[in-house]
N, C-alpha and C positions, 0 to 999 in steps of 0.2 A: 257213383256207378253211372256208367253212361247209357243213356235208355237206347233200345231197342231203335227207335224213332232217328236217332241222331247218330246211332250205326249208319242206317241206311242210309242218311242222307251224304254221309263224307265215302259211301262207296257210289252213291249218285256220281257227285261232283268227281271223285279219283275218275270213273269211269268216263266224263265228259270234260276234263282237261287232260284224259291220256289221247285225245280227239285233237286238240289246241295242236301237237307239232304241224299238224298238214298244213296251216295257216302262217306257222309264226314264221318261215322262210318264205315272208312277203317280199324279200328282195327276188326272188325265182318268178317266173311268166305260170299262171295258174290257168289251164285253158276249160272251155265248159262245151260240152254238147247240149243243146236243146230243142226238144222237137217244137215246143213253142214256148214262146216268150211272152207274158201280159208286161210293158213295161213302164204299167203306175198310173200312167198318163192318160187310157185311153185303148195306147195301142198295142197291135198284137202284130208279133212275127214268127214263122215257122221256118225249121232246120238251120240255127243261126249259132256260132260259135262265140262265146264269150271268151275275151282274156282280161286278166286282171292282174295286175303290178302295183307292187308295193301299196295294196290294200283299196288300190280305188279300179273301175272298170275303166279299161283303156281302148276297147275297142270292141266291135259288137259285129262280126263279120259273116255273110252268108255259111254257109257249112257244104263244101264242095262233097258231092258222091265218091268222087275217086280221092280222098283223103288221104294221104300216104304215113303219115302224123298220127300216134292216138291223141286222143283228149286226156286230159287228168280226171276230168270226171267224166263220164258220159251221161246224159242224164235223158237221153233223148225215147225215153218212153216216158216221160216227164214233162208237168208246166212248169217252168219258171217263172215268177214275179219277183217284185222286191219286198226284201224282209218286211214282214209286219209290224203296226204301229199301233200301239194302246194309248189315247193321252187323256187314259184316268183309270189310274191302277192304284191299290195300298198295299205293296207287298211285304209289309211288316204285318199284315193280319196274319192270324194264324189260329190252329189249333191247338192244345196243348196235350202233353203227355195222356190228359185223361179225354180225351177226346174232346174237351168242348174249348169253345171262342176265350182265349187267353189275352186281354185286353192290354196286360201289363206283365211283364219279364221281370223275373228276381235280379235276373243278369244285362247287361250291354252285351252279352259275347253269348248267350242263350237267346237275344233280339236278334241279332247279328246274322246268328245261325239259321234261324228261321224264314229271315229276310232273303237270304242268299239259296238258299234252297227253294223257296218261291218264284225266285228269279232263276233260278236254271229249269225249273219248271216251264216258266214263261218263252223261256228261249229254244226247248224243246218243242214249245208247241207255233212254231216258227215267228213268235214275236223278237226284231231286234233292235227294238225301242221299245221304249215304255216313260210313262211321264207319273210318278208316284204321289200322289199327293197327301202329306197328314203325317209323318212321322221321323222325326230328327236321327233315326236307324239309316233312312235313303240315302242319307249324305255317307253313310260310311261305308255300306254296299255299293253304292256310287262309286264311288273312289277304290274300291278295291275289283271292285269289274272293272276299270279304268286303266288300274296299273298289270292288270292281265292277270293278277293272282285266283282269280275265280270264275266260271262261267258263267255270263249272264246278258241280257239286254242291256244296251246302252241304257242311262236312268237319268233321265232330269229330275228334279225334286224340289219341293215347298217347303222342305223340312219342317212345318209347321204349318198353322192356319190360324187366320185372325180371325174369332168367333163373339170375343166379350162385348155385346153390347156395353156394356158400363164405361167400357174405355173411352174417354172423349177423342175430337179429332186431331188433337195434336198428339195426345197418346197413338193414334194409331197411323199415324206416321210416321212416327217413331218406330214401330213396330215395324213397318215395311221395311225403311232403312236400315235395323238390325238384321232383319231376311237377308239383305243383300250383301252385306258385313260377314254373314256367318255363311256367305256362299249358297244360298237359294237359288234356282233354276229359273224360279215364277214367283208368283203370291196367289195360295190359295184362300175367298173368302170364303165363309158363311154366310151369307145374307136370308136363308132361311134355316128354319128347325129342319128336322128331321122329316119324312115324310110318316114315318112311325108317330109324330105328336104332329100332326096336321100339316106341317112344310108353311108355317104362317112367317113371316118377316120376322127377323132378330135385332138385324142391323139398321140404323135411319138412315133413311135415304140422305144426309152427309154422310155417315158413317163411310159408307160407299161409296160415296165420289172422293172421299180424302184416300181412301186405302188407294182404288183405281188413280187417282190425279196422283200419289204419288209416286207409286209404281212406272207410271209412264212416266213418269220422269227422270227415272233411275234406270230406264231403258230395261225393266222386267216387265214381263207379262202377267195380263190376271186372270185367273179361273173361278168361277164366280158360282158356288149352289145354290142358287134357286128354284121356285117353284110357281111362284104366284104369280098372275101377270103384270101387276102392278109393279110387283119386284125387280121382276125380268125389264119391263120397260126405263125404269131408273139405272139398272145394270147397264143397258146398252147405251141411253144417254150418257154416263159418265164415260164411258168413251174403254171400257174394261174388255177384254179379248176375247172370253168363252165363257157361255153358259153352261151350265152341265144339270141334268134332270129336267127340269121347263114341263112339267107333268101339266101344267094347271097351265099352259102359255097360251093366249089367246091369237087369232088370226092376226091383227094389228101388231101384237108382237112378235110374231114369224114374218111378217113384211118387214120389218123395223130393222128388224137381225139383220135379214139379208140386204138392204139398200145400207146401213152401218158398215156392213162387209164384219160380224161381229159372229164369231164360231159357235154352232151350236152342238152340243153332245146329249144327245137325250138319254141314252141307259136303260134302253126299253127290253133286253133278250137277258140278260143272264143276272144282273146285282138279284131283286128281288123274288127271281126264282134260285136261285141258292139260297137266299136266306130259307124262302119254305120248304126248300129242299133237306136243308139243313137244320129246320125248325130246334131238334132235340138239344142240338150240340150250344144253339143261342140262346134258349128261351131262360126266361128267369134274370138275364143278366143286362142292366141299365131298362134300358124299354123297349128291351126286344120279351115283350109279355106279352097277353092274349089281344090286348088292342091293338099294340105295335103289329103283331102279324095279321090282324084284319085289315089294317089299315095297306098293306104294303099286299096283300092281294087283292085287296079294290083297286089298284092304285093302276095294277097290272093291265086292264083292259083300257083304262082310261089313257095311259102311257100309249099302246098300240093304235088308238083312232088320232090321236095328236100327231105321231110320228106320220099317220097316213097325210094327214092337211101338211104337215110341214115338207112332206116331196111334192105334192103343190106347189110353192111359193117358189118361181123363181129368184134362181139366183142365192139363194140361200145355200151357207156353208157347213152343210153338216156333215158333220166330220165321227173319227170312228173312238167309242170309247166305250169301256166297261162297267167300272167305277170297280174291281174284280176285288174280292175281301178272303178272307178265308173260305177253302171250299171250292174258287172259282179259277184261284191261279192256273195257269195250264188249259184251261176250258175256254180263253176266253173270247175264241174266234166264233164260239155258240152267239154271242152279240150278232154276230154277224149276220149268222146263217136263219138266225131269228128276222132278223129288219129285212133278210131277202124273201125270205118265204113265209113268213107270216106279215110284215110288214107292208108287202107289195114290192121293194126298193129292185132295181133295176140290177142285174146282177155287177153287171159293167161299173156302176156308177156305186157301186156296193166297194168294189175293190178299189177304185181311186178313190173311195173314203179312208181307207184301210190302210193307205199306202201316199199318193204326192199330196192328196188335201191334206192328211192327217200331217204331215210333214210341213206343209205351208204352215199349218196353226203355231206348230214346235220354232217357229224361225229356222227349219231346218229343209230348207224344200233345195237348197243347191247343192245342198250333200247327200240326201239320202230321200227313198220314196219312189224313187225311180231309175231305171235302170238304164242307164247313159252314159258316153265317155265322158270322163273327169265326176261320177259320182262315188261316195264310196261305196266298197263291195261289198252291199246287205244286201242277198237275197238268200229265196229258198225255191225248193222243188215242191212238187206234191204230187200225185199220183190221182191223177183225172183231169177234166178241166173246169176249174171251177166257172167259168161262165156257162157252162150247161149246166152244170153240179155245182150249186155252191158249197156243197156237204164235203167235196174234193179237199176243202181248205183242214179238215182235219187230217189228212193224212199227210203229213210232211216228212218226205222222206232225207232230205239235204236243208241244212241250216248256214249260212256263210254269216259273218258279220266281221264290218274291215278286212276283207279277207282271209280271216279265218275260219274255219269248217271249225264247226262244233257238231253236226251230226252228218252223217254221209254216209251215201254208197259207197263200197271199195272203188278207192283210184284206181282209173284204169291198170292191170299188169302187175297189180299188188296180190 
């Protein structure tokens, strides 16, 4: 019998690939109205026409009064920026039938499902990137958002994470090399616990410099959870790509980062206010118990004055990420609008995190992030502006990604 739950999600998805034709006739000139444009960078322009061909923007033209032309969209009660970028998502987290945190699937094709439903979630809520990291599902979501069989953000992925301590350093070079064998995006480590058992070091600092020194050498990227500062400072020596969490990071190593030129993701607005959000649905299961949730609501205030020293530090690359688990999929622009209005962060300097830095991190900064001729066509609308209103980034009214419209206004004339 097929649950209720997994009804809904395949009249989700029917309903937002019966959206895919407007897109898939990328051989046709797709034209956009826009009252203003954020585009990624910095900057902004007003009343300015987009066209886009065969999936990427080709040109980016004032938008004349006496127009004789409609647009195919008109969006010009609308911001337009470029699609948004998550680079630390797990979209194989999920719920399960009985409502609570389902760790492990009977099925590949009940993972599958879950996975892919998460991800049209994410693409709904104008995310068209996402960087997944933790579960050998991503590669097959991956691949079938890929082949256009399903909705969803673009998905790089770890398919896995190096975590065993025990492993020695040739073992765990070994381990890199098979990531990249079996089609991994990056390498994600562990170099600490949990912050639920204190976030204390897992990995020795070789440990860490063999995963990192191999990886670069295999020309993949590392993503690195830490917490400690001592951890963090070995991290960025070894020469590894991005921090992610850095709760515990001391000023030395917020300067460290940024003169490395070494990405930082701290995770301060939404992972651990969903988890206590979500308290009922986790508790009990591994070490999400009474300590694990005290621990991750202390952690919460300490996160927030960190994140304030680290817009301090010039020059440092912080960049926009979630770590988003079950519960948060779809939500996960709340990061955002947390780091601008509780954080202090500068709203401007909020959305080129969100958008061309986040893209620079991904190696993907000359295709996407921003909105330019010969980039491809990810962006979205939204309905305010969020440099006055960061809160605007929730309402996304238009989704494009490669050119194709996955949520929209009516085409002009339809």
């Amino acid at each position: 019998m097929i649950s209720r739950r997994f009804c809904g999600v395949g009249v989700a998805l029917g309903m937002a690939i019966a959206l895919v034709p407007h897109g898939f006739a990328q051989n046709l000139v797709i034209t956009i109205r826009a009252a203003t444009l954020l585009d990624g960078r910095g900057g902004v322009r007003h009343n300015i026409t987009l066209v886009v061909r065969d999936g990427k923007i080709e040109r980016i033209d004032p938008s004349p009064a006496s127009a004789q032309t409609p647009p195919t969209y008109d969006l010009h009660t609308l911001t337009v920026l470029p699609g948004l970028i998550d680079t630390h998502v797990h979209v194989a987290w999920h719920f399960g039938p009985d409502g609570r945190y389902q760790p492990r699937d009977t099925s590949q094709a009940q993972a599958l499902g879950y996975a892919l439903e998460n991800a049209y979630l994410t693409l709904m809520g104008g995310f068209t990137t996402v960087q997944s990291v933790g579960s050998p599902i991503d590669g097959e979501a991956r691949d079938a958002i890929n082949r256009g069989v399903m909705p969803g953000p673009r998905i790089l992925t770890s398919l896995n994470a190096i975590t065993d301590p025990r492993l020695t350093v040739d073992q765990i070079r070994e381990r890199v090399r098979q990531l990249e064998k079996d089609g991994a995006d990056l390498v994600k480590i562990f170099a600490s616990g949990s912050i639920r058992d204190g976030g204390k070091q897992t990995l020795s600092n070789e440990q860490i410099e063999a995963a990192c020194g191999e990886a670069r050498t295999l020309g993949l990227r590392t993503l690195v959870h830490a917490y400690g500062p001592d951890t963090i400072k070995t991290t960025i020596l070894a020469g590894c790509t991005a921090i992610e969490h850095g709760t515990f990071i001391d000023d030395d190593g917020l300067r460290l980062a940024a003169a490395r030129g070494t990405f930082f993701d701290p995770n301060i607005g939404l992972v651990k206010q969903n988890y206590l959000e979500n308290r009922p649905r986790y508790q009990g299961i591994g070490n999400y118990n009474d300590e694990g949730f005290a621990s991750m609501e202390k952690a919460i205030p300490v996160d927030l004055e960190m994140f304030k020293r680290a817009l301090e530090v010039k020059g440092l690359k912080i960049v926009f990420g979630t770590d988003a688990v079950a519960g948060a999929h779809g939500r996960n622009v709340e990061e955002l609008i947390y780091r601008v209005q509780r954080g202090g962060q500068d709203a401007a300097s909020a959305i080129v995190s969100i958008t061309s830095l986040a893209a620079e991190s991904l190696n993907l900064k000359d295709r996407i992030g921003a909105l330019a001729p010969g980039m491809d066509a990810d962006l979205i609308a939204v309905n305010g502006d969020p440099l006055k209103d960061i809160t605007a980034l929730r309402r996304v009214s238009f989704v494009m990604k490669g050119g194709r419209v996955f949520k929209s206004v009516p085409p002009t004339g339809s």
